[in-house]
MIPA-680756 format. One record per atom (N, C-alpha, C): x, y, z. Coordinates in pm, whole numbers, padded with zeros to 5 digits, always signed. Layout:
// MIPA-680756
XYZ ...
//
This chain:
// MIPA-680756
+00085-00117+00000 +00000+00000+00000 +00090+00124+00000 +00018+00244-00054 +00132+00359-00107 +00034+00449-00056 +00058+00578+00027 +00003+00703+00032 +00094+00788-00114 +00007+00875-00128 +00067+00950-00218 -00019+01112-00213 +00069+01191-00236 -00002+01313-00164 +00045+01428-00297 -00007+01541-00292 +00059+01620-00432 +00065+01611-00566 +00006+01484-00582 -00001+01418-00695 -00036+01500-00816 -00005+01538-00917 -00060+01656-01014 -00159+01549-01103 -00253+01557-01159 -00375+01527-01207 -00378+01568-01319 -00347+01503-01467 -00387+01537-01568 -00512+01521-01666 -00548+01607-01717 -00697+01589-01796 -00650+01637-01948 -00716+01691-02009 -00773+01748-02152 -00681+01830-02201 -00591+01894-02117 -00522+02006-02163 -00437+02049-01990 -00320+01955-01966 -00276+02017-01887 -00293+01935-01752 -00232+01946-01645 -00318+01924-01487 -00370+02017-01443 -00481+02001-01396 -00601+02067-01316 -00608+02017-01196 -00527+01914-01106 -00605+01932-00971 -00496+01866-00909 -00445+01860-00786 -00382+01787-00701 -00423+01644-00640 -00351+01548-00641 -00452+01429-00595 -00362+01364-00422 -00430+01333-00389 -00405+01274-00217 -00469+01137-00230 -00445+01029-00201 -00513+00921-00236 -00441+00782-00194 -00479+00668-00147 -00424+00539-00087 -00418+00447-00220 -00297+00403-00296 -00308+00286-00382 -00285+00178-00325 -00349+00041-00366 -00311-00058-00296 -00316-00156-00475 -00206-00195-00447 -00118-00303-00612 -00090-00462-00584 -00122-00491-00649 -00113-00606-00655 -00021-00705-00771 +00084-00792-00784 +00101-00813-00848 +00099-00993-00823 +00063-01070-00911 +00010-01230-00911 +00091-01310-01006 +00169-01395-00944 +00211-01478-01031 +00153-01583-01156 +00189-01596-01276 +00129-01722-01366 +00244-01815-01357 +00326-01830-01275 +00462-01917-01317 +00558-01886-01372 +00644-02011-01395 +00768-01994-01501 +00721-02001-01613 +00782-01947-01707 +00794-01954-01892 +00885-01956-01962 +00905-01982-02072 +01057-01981-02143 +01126-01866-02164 +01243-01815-02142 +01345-01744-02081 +01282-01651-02254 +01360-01672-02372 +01192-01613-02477 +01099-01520-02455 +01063-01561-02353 +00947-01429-02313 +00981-01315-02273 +01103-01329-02208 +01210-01167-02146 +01263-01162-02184 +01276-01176-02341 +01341-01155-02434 +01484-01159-02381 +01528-01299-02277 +01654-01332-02268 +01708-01477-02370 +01806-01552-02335 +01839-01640-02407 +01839-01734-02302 +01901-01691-02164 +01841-01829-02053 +01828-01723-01891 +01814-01863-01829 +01835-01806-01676 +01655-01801-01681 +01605-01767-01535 +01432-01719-01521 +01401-01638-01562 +01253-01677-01574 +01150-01605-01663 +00977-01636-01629 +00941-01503-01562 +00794-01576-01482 +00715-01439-01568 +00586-01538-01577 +00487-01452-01614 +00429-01382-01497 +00377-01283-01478 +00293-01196-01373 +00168-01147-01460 +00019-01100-01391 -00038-00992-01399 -00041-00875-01258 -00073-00787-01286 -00108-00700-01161 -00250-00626-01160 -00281-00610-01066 -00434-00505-01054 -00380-00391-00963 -00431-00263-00994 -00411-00103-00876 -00578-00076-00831 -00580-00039-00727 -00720+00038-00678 -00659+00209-00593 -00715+00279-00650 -00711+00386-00574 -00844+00472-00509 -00822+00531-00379 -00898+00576-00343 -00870+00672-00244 -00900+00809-00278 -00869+00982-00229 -00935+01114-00270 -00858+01150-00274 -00931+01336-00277 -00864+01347-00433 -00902+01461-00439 -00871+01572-00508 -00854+01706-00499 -00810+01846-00530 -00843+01941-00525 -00814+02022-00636 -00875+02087-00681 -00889+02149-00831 -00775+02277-00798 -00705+02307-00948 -00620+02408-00960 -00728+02553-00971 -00705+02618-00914 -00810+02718-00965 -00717+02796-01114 -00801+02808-01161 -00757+02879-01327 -00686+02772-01433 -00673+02639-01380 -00651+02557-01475 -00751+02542-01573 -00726+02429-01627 -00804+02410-01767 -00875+02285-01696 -01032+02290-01738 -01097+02169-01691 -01078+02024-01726 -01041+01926-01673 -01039+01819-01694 -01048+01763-01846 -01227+01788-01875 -01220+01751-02010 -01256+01884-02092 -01164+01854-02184 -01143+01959-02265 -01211+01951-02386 -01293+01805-02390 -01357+01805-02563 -01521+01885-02537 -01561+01913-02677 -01695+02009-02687 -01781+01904-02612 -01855+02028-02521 -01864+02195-02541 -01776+02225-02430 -01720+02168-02366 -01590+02202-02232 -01473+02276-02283 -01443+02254-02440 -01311+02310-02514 -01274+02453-02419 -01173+02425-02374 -01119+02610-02340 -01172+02642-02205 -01255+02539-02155 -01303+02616-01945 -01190+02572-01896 -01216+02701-01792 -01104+02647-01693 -01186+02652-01565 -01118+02609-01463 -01123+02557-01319 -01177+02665-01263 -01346+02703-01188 -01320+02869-01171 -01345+02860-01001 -01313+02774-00916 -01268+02785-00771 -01211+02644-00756 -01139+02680-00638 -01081+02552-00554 -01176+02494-00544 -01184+02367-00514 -01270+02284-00456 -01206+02119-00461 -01274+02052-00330 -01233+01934-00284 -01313+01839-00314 -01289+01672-00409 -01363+01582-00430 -01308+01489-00360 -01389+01368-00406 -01337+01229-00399 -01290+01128-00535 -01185+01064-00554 -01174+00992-00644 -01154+00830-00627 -01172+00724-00722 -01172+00615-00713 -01123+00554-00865 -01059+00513-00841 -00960+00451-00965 -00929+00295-00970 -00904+00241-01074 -00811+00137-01061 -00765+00104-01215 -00691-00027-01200 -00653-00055-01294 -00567-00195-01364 -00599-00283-01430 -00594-00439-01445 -00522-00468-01553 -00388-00501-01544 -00294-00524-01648 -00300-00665-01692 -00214-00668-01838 -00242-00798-01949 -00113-00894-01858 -00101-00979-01892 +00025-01063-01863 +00167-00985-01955 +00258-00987-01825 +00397-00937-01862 +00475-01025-01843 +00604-00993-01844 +00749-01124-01825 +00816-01034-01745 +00887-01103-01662 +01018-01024-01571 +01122-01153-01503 +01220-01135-01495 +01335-01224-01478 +01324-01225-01328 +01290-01173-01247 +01296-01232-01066 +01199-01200-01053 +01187-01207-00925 +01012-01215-00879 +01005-01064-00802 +00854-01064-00770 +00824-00915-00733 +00882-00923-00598 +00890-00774-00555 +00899-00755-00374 +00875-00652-00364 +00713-00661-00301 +00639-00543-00232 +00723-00418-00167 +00826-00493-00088 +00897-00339+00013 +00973-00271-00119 +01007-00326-00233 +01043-00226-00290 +00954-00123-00345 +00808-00105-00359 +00747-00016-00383 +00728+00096-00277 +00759+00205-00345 +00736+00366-00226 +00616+00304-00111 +00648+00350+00022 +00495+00327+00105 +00455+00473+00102 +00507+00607+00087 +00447+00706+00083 +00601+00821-00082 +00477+00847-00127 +00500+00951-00241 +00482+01072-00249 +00559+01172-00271 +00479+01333-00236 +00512+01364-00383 +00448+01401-00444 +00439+01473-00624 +00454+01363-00662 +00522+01397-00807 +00557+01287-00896 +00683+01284-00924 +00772+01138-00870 +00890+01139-00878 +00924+01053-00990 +01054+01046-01071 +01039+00997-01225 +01017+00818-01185 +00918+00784-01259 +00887+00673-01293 +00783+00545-01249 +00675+00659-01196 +00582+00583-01110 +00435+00640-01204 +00431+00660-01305 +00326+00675-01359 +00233+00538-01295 +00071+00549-01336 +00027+00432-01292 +00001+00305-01408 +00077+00384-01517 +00062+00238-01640 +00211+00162-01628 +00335+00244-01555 +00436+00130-01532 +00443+00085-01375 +00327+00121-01282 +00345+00089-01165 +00415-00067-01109 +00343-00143-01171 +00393-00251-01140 +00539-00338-01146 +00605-00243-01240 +00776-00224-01273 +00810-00177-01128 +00798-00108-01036 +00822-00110-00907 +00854-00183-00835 +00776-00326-00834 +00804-00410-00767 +00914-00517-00756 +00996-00462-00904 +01109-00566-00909 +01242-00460-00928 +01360-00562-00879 +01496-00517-00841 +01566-00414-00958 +01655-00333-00928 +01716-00273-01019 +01786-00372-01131 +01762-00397-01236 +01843-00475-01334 +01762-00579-01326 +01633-00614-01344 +01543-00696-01376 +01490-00639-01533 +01476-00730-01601 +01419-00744-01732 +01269-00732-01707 +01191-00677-01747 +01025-00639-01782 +01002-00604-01859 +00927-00723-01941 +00874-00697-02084 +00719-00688-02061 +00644-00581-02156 +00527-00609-02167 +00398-00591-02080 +00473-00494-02007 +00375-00410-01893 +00256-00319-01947 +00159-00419-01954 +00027-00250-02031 -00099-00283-01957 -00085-00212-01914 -00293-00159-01819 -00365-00174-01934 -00446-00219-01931 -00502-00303-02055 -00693-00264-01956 -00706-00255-01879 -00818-00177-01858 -00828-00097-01754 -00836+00055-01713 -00838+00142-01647 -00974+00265-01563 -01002+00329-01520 -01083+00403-01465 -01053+00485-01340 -01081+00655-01372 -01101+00728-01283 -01255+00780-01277 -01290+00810-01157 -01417+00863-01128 -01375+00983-01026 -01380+01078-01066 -01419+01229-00919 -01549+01256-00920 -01573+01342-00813 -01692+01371-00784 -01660+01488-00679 -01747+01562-00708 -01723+01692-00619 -01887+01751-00606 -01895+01779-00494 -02015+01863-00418 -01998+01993-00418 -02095+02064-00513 -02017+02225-00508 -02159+02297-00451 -02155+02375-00324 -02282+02499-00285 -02261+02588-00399 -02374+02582-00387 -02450+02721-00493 -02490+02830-00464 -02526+02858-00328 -02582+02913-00244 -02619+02814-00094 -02666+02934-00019 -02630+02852+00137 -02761+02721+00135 -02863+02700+00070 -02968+02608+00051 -02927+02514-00016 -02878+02538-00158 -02846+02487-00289 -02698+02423-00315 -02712+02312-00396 -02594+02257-00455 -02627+02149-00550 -02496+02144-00608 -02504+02035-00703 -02385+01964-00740 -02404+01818-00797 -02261+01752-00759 -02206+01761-00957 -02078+01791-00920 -01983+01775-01057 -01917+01622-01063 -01904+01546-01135 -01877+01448-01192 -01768+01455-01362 -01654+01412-01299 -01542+01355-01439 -01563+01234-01411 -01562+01126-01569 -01497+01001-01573 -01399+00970-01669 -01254+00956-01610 -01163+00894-01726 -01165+00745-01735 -01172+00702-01840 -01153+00569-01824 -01044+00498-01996 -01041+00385-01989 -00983+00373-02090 -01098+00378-02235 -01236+00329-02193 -01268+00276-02334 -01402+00433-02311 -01359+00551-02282 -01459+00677-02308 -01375+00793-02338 -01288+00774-02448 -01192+00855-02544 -01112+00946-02382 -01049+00916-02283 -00978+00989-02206 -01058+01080-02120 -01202+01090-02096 -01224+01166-02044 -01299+01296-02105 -01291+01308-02225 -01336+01411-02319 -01436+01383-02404 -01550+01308-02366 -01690+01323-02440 -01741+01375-02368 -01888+01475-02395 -01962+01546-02368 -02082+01415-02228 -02039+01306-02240 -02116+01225-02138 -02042+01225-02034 -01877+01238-02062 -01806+01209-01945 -01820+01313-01836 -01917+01391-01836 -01904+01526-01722 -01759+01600-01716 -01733+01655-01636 -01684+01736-01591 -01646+01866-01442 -01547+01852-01413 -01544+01932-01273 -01455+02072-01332 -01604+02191-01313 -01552+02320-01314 -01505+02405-01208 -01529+02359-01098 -01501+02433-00955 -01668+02522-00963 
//
């Protein structure tokens, strides 16, 4: 499990929001396979998949550019701070790697983004410096925010983004959007 705090948040055009949020990764063995698959000539060779779940905040950049940027959103930007919730995850294809995983090598806490922890090579984390990993791809993905914005001291209404893999990134006119 990873805290991660500062996280910059990209959408449509840019990052728009800071993210705070608990990942918890998983990575599962399929066995050994022929050394071939890590594109070595010998020595081990194990297949893995992995799954990520996340679950945290958000907080919007004020004057950024909104999340999704496709019509009719083209060109808004962020027009107050404001604090959501998000929920993510994400379920990779079968990869190859020459030793096996080890959890303590993944960060237990992250502040921004330090090089090489995107969440489509996360699972490259888990193995030693000078391990071979072939074939790491998130092969199905999803973010959901949600934010509660007052309108007035009676009134409100909730804003909704969804990125996911198979709803063009976040930028159809169904996927909502968080304006502040």
């Amino acid at each position: 499990m990873t805290h991660l705090a500062n996280r910059p948040d990209s959408g449509g055009n840019g990052n728009w929001a800071l993210d705070r949020f608990t990942r918890v990764a998983t990575v599962t063995s399929k066995g050994s396979v022929a050394p071939s698959d890590c594109g070595v000539r010998s020595g081990p060779c194990y297949a893995y998949t992995a799954s990520m779940k996340d679950v945290g905040k958000f907080t919007t950049i004020l004057g950024a550019f909104t999340p999704n940027q496709g019509a009719p959103y083209t060109g808004m930007h962020i027009t107050r701070r404001l604090t959501g919730q998000l929920r993510g995850y994400g379920q990779f294809t079968t990869f190859y790697a020459t030793a096996k995983p080890n959890a303590h090598l993944v960060p237990h806490v992250v502040n921004g983004t330090p090089p090489g922890d995107a969440s489509y090579t996360w699972p490259t984390l888990f193995f030693p410096a000078g391990t071979t990993v072939v074939g790491v791809s998130e092969e199905t993905w999803g973010y959901v925010y949600t934010a509660h914005v007052r309108i007035s001291h009676h009134r409100g209404t909730t804003q909704r983004w969804a990125d996911t893999y198979n709803n063009g990134g976040g930028q159809l006119p169904a996927d909502g959007n968080i304006t502040g």
